[in-house]
C-alpha positions as CSV (number, residue, x, y, z in Angstrom):
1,X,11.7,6.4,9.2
2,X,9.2,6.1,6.6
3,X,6.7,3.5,7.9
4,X,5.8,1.7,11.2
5,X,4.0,-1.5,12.4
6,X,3.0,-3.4,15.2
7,X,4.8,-6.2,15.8
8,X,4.2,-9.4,18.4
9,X,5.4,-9.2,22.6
10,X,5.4,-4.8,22.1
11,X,8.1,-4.7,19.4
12,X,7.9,-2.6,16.7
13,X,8.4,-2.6,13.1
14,X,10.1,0.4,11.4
15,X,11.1,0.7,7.6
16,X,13.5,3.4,6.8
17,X,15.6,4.5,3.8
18,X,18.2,2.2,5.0
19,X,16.0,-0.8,5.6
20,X,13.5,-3.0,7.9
21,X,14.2,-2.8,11.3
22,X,12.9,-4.4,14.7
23,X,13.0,-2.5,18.1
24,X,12.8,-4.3,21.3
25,X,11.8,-1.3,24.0
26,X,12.9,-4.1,26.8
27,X,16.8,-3.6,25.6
28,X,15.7,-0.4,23.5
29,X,17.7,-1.5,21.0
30,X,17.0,-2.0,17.3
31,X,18.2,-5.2,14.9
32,X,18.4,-5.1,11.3
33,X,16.3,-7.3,9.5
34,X,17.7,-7.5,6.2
35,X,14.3,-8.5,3.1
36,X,17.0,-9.1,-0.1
37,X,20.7,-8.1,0.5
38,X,19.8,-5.1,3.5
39,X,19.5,-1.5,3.0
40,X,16.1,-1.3,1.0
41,X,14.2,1.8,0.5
42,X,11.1,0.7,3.1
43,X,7.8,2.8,2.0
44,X,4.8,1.1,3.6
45,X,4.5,-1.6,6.6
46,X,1.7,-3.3,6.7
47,X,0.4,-6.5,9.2
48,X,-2.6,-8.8,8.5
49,X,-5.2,-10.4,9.9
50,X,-2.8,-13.6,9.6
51,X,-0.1,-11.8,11.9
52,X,1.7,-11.7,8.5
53,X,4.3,-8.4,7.6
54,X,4.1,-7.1,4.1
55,X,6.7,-4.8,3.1
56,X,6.9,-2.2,0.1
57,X,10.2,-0.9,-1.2
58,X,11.1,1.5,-3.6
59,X,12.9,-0.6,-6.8
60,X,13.1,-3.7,-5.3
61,X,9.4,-4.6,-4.7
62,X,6.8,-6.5,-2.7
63,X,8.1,-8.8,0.3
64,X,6.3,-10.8,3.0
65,X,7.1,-12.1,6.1
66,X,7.1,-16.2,6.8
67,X,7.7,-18.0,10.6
68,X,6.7,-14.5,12.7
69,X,9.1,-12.1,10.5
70,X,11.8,-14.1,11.0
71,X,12.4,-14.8,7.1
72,X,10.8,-12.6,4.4
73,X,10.2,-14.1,0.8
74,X,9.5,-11.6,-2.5
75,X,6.2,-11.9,-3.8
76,X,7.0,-11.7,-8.0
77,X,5.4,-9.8,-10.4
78,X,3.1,-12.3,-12.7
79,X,4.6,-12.8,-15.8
80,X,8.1,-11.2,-14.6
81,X,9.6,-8.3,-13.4
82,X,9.4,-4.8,-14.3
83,X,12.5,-2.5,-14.4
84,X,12.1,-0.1,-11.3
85,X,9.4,-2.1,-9.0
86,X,8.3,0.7,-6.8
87,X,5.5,-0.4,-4.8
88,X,3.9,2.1,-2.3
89,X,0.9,0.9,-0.3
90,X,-0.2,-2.9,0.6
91,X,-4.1,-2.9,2.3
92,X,-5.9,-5.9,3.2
93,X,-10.1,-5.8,1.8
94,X,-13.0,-7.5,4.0
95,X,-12.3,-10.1,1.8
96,X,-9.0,-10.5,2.9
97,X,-7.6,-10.3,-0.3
98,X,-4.5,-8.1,-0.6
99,X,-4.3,-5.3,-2.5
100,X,-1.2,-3.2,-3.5
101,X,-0.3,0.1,-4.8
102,X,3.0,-0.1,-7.4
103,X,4.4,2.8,-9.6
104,X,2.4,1.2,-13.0
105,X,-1.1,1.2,-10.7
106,X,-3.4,-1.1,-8.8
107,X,-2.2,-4.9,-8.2
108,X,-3.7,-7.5,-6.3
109,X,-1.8,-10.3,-4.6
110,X,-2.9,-14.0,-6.3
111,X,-5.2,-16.2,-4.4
112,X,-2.0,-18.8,-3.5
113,X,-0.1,-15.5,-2.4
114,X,2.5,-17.0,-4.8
115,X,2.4,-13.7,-7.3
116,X,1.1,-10.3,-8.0
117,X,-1.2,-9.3,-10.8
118,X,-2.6,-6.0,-12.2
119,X,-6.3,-5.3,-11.2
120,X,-8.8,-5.9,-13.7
121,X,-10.4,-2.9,-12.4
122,X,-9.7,0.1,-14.7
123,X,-11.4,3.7,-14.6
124,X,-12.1,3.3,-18.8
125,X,-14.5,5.9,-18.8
126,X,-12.3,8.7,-17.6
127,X,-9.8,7.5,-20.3
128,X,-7.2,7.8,-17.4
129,X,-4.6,5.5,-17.0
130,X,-4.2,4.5,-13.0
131,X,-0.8,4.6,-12.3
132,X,1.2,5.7,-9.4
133,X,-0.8,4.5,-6.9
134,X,-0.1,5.6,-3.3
135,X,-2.4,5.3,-1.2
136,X,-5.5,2.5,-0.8
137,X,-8.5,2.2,1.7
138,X,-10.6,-0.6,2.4
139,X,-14.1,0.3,3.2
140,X,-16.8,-1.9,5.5
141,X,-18.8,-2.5,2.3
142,X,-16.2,-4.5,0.4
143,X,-15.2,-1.1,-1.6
144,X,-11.8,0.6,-1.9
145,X,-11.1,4.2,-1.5
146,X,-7.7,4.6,-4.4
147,X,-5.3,7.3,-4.7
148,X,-3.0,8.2,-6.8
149,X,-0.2,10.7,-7.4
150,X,-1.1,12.6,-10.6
151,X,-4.6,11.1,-11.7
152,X,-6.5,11.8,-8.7
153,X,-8.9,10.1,-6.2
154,X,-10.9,6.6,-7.0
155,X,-13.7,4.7,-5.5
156,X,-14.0,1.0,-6.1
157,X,-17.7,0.2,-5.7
158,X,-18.2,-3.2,-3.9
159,X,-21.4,-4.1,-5.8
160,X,-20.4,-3.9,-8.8
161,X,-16.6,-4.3,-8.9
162,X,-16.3,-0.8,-10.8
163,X,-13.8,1.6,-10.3
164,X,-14.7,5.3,-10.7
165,X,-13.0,8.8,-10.6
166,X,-13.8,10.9,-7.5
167,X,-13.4,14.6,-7.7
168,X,-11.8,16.0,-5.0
169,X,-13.1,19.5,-5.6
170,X,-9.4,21.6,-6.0
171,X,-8.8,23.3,-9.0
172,X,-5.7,22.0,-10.7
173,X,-2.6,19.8,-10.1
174,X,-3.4,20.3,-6.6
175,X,-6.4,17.7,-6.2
176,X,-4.8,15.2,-8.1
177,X,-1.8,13.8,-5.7
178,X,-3.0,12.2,-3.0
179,X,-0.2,11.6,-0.5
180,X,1.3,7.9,0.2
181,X,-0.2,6.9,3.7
182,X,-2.7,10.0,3.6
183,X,-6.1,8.5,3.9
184,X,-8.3,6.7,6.6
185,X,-12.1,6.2,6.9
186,X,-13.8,7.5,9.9
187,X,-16.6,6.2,12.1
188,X,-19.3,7.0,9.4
189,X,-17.8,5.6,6.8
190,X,-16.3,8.6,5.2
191,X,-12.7,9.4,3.9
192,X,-10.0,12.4,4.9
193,X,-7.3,12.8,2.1
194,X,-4.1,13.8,2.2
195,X,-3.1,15.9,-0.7
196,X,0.3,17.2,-2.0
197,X,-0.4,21.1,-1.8
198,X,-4.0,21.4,-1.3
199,X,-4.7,20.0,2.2
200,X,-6.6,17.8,3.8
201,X,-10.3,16.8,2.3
202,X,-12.8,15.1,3.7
């Protein structure tokens, strides 16, 4: 089981190795809920604030759920698909715009929902290239908190739509993977990371 969710009447959603699933504690049983042709590689769950289920997979990309999670449709790339579409993390902003971490970096979901499109926002002045990203963070303030696997920790700042590297004070390769699910903001506004052999940060 890689990834859970609420889900409506005390069900829950789980997304394993093998697939998306549904479990019903009144029968305890679970149901297969196939997203393509069944057995997708299920990273992140994630529910919005319109009761609607995104799904990331490993290779076969970005899904959503239509009529309560009884049908799913693919949301596409924008101007087609990429060879391995690997997408990690789905977050939802104050905005309620939907953003998504994929394997070549930050994406947002189109206004329509209809398509996915890389983020304008880029970290230029570091010269880094934001890829594999695994991890993202809404803050209160309209901001995002962004990790990655390999290029570190980013912060999106709110005002002025600017996306900056954030050191996480480690000394090599150490403080630049930021574990998939491993962040979350607490009551003050601040952020614990997850990191891939250096701990947790705060």
């Amino acid at each position: 089981v890689s990834a859970l969710a609420e889900a409506d009447g005390g069900r829950l959603w789980d997304g394993t190795q093998a697939g998306l699933d549904l479990f019903d504690p009144s029968t305890g049983r679970f149901r297969a809920v196939p997203l393509n042709k069944g057995g997708e590689f299920v990273m992140a769950l994630y529910r919005d604030r319109r009761d609607r289920l995104w799904v990331a997979t490993l290779g076969l990309g970005l899904y959503r759920s239509d009529d309560q999670g009884r049908s799913f449709q693919r949301i596409p790339r924008a101007g087609g698909g990429v060879e391995t579409d690997d997408v990690f993390t789905v977050a939802e902003d104050v905005d309620g715009r939907i953003w998504v971490g994929t394997r070549e970096g930050l994406m947002v979901v189109s206004a329509g929902g209809r398509e996915l499109n890389a983020s304008t926002l880029s970290p230029g002045a570091t010269g880094d290239t934001l890829t594999n990203v695994t991890e993202i963070e809404p803050t209160p303030d309209g901001g995002l908190w962004v990790g990655t696997f390999g290029v570190g920790l980013y912060r999106v700042d709110p005002a002025r739509r600017k996306i900056a590297y954030t050191p996480l004070g480690i000394e090599g390769p150490d403080g630049q993977h930021v574990d998939q699910g491993a962040m979350a903001l607490d009551a003050h506004g601040g952020v614990f990371v997850g990191t891939f052999g250096g701990g947790v940060l705060r």
